[in-house]
C-alpha positions as CSV (number, residue, x, y, z in Angstrom):
1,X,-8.1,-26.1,11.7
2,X,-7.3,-22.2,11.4
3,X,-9.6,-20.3,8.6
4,X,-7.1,-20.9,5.6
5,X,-8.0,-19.9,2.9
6,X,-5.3,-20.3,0.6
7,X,0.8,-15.2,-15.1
8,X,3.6,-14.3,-17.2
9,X,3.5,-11.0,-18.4
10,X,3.2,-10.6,-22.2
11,X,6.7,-10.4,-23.6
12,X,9.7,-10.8,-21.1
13,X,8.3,-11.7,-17.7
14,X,10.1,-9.1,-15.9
15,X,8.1,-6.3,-17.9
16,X,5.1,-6.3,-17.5
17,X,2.3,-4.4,-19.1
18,X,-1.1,-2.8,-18.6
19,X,-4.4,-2.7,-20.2
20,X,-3.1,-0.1,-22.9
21,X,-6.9,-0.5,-24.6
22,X,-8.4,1.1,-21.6
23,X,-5.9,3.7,-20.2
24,X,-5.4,1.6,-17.0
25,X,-2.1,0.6,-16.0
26,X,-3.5,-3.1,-14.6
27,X,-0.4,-4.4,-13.4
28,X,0.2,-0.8,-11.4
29,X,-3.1,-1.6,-9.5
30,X,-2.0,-4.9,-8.4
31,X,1.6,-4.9,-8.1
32,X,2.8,-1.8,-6.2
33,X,4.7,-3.2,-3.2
34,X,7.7,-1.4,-1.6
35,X,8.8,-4.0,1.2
36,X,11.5,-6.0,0.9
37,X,10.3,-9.5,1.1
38,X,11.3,-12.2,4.0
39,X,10.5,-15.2,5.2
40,X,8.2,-16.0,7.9
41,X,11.2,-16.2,10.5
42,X,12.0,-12.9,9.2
43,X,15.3,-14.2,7.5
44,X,15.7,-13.0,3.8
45,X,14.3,-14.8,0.7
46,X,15.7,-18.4,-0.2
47,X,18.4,-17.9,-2.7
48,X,17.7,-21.4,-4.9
49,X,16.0,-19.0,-7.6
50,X,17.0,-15.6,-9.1
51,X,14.5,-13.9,-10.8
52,X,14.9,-13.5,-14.3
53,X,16.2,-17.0,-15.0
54,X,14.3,-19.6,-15.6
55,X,11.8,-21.4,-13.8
56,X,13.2,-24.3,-11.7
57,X,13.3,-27.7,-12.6
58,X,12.5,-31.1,-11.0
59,X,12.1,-34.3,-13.0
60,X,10.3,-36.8,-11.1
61,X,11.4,-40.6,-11.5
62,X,9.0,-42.6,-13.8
63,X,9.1,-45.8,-11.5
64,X,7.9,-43.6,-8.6
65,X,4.0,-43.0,-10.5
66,X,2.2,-45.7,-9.1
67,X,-1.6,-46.9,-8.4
68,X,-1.3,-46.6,-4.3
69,X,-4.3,-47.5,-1.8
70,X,-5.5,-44.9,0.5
71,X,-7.8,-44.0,3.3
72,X,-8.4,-40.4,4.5
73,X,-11.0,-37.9,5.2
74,X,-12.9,-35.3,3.5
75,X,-12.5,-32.5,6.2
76,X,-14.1,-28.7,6.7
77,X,-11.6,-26.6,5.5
78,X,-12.0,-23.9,8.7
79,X,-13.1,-26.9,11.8
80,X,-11.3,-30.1,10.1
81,X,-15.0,-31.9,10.8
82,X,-15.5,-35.1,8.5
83,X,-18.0,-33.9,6.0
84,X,-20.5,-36.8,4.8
85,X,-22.1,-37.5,1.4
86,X,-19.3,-35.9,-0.2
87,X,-18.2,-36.3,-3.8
88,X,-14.7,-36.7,-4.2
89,X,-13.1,-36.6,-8.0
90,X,-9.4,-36.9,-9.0
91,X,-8.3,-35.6,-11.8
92,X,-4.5,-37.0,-12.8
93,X,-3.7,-34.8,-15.7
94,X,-4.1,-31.5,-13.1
95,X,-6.6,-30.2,-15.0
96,X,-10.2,-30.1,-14.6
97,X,-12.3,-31.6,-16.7
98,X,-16.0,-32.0,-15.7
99,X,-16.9,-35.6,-16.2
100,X,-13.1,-36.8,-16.9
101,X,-12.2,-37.5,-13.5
102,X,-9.7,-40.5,-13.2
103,X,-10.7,-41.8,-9.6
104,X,-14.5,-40.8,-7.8
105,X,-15.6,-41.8,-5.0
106,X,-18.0,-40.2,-1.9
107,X,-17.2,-40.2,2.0
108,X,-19.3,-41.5,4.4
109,X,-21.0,-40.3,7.4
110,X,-18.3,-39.3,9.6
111,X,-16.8,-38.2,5.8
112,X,-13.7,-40.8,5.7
113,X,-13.2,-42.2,1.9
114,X,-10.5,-44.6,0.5
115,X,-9.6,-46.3,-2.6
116,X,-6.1,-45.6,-4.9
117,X,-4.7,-42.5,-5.9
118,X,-1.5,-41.9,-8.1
119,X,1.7,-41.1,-6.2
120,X,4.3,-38.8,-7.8
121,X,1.8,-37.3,-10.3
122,X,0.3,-34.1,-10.6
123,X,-3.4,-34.3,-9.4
124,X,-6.4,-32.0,-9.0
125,X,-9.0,-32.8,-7.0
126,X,-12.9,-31.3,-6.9
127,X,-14.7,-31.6,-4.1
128,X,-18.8,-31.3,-3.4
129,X,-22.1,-32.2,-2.1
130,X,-25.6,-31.9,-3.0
131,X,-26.1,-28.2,-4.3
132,X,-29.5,-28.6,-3.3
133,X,-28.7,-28.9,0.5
134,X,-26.7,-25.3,0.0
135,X,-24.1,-26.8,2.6
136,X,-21.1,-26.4,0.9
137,X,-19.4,-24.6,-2.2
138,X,-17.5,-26.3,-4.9
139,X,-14.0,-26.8,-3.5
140,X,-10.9,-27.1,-6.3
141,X,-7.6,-27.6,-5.3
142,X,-5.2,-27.9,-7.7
143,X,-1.0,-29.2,-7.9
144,X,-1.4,-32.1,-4.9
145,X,1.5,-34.4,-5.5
146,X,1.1,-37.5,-3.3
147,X,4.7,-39.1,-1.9
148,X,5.2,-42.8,-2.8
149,X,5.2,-45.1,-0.3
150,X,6.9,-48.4,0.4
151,X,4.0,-49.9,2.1
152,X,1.6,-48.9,-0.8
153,X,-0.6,-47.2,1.5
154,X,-0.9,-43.8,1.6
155,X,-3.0,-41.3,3.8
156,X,-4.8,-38.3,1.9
157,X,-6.9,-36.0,3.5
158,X,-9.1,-33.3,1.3
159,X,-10.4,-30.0,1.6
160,X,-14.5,-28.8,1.5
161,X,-15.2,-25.2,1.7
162,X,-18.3,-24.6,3.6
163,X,-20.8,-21.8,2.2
164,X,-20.7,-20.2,5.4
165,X,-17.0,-20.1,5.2
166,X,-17.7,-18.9,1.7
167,X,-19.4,-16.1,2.8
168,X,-17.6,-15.1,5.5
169,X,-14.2,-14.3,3.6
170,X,-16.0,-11.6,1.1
171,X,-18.0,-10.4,4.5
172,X,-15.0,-9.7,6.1
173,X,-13.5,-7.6,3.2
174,X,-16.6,-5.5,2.4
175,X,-16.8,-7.6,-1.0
176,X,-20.0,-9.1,-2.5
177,X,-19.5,-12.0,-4.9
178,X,-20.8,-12.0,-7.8
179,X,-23.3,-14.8,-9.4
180,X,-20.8,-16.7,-11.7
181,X,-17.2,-16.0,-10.7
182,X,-15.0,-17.5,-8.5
183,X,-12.6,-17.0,-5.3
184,X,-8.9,-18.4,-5.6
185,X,-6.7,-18.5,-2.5
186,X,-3.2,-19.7,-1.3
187,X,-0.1,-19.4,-0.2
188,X,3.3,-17.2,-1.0
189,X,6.0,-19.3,-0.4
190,X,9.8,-20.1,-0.5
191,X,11.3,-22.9,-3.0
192,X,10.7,-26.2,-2.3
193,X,7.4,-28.2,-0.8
194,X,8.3,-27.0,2.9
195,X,8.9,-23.6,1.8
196,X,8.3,-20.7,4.4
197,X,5.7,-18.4,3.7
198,X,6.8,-15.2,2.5
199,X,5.9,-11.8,4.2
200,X,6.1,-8.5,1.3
201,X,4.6,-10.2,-1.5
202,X,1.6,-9.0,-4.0
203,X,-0.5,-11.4,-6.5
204,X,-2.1,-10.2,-9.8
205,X,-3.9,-12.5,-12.5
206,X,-4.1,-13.1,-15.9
207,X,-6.2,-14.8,-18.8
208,X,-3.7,-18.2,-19.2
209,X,-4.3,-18.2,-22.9
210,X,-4.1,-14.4,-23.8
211,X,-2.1,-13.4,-21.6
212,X,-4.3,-10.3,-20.9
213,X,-4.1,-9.2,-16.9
214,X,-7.9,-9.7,-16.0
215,X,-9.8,-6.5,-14.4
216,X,-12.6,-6.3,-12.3
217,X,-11.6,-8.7,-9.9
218,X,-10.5,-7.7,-6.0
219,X,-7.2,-9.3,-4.5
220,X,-6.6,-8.7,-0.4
221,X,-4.3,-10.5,2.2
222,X,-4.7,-11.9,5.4
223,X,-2.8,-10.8,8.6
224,X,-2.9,-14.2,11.6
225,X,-4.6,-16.0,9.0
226,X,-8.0,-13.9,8.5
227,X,-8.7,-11.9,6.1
228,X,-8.1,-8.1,6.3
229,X,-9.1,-5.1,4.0
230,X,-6.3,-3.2,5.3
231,X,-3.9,-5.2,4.4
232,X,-1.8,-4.3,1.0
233,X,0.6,-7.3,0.5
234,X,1.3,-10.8,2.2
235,X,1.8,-10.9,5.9
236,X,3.7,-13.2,7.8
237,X,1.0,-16.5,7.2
238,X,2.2,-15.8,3.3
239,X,-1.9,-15.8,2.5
240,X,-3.9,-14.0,-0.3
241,X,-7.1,-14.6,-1.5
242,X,-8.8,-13.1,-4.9
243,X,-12.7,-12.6,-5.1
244,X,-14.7,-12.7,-8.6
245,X,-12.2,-13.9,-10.7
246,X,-14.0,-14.7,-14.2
247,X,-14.3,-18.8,-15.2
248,X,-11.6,-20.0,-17.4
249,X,-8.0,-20.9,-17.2
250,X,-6.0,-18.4,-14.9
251,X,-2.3,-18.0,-14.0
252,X,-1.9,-16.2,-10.6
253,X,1.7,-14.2,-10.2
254,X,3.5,-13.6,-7.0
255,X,5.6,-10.5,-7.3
256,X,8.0,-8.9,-4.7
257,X,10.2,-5.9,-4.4
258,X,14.2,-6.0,-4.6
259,X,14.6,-2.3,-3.5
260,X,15.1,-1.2,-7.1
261,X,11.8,-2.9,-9.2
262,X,9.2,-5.7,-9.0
263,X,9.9,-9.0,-9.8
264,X,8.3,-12.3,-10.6
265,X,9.2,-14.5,-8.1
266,X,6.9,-17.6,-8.9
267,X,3.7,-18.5,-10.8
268,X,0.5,-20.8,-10.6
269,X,-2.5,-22.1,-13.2
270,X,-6.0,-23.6,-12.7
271,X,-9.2,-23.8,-14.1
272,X,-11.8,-21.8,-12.7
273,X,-15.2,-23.1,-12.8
274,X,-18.4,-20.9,-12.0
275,X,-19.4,-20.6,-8.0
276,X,-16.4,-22.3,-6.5
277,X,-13.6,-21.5,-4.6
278,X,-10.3,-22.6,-6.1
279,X,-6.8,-23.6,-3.7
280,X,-3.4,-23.2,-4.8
281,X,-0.1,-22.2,-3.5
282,X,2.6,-20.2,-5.3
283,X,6.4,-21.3,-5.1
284,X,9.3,-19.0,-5.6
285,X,11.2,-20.3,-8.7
286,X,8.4,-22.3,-10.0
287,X,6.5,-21.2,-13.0
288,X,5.4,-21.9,-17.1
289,X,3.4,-25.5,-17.8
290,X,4.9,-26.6,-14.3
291,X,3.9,-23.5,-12.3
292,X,2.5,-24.2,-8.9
293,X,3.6,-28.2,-8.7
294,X,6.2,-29.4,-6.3
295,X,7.0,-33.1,-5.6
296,X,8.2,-34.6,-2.7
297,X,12.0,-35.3,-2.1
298,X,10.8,-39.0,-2.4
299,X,9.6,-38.9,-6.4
300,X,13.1,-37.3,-7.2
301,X,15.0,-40.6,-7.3
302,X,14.0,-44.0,-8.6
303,X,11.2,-45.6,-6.3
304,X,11.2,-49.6,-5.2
């Protein structure tokens, strides 16, 4: 597997403000971009969502929530090795709440786990082994939205973010971590769950409760999937990565360029937890309590 790593303003979301208290224009020193945004294939932006309007909407079908089996594989997020002794807690309400998991369970040696999972329902999952052993970091990843299958068997694999991994992403960008915080990363992409990433795009985050753009955090992009300092907005892989963002609930902005102003193009939330790194991908048109979850065509329409 390829190193992946990978907030509505206050008022009307396509004004945003600053951090008037301290002089600094925040949102100026995270939004700036020029480009104008495309696709991966270079084609221009999707037009299922103008910005401005509001967010898009999918209702999933009731019947299609269901208890499902499963069998998958706790993997390393940068080889896609089986990692063993692995703690592996689902969280239904896609929120995490330390010690409210809904499903736990641990992998075994080769790092394979099973047992049932919700389809069609919102899930975060936290993944992590012995801190002692120093092996791996905290690994969140937040919006998963399992199809629903006829069989009632699904396959799930999850995500473990090794400290060297860890380590190496900061390394690269000439960033030390800081004791306490955390590193989110993800994806800019088009509407809908096989959206293409999107190339000319910038992130900026925010306190979810206040609504206050956070400071003292670092965001950079990657260019063929790594990391690079140099690098002032999404690339073609669609990937950004923020370092040292403060515990506490978060929403992440993407925001583009239309050739006139910036826009909000799509929005995510999560939890961030001390010491962890944090997954989540942003989707033109989706935003608000929803931001960040997509379902699968299959939970749109009523389920066997």
């Amino acid at each position: 597997m390829t190193l992946l790593i990978s907030l509505i303003a206050c008022g009307d979301k396509d004004t945003p403000s600053g951090d008037s208290s301290s002089g600094v224009d925040v949102f100026a020193e995270y939004i700036n971009v020029g480009s104008t945004p495309s696709t991966e294939s270079g084609t221009a932006l999707t037009d299922c969502y103008t910005p401005g309007d509001d967010w898009l909407d999918q209702t999933p079908d009731s019947s299609c929530a269901s208890e499902h089996g499963f069998s998958g594989t706790v993997e390393d997020f940068e080889t896609g090795d089986g990692v063993a002794d692995a703690e592996l807690e689902l969280y239904y309400g896609d929120r995490f709440v330390d010690g409210g998991e809904d499903y736990a369970t641990t992998s075994d040696p080769n790092g394979d786990v099973s047992g049932t999972l919700m389809s069609c329902t919102p899930t975060t999952y936290r993944v992590y082994t012995d801190p002692a052993l120093d092996e791996t970091k905290i690994t969140i990843q937040s919006h998963e939205v399992y199809d629903w299958s006829e069989t009632g068997e699904l396959s799930a694999d999850f995500n473990s973010v090794s400290s060297t991994t860890y380590n190496i992403i900061p390394g690269l960008l000439g960033i030390t971590v800081q004791p306490g915080q955390g590193i989110i990363a993800g994806t800019a992409l088009g509407c809908g769950g096989d959206g293409d990433p999107i190339m000319g795009a910038q992130v900026i985050v925010r306190d979810a409760d206040s609504g206050e753009y956070l400071t003292d955090y670092t965001v950079k992009y990657f260019v063929e999937e790594f990391p690079n300092r140099d690098q002032t907005e999404t690339s073609e892989d669609g990937l950004w990565v923020a370092v040292n963002v403060p515990p506490g609930r978060v929403t992440i902005e993407m925001w583009t360029y239309d050739g006139s102003t910036h826009v909000l193009q799509g929005e995510t939330s999560m939890d961030i937890i001390p010491d962890s790194i944090n997954i989540a991908n942003i989707f033109t048109g989706s935003g608000g309590d929803n931001g960040g979850v997509v379902y699968p065509e299959s939970c749109l329409s009523s389920c066997g």
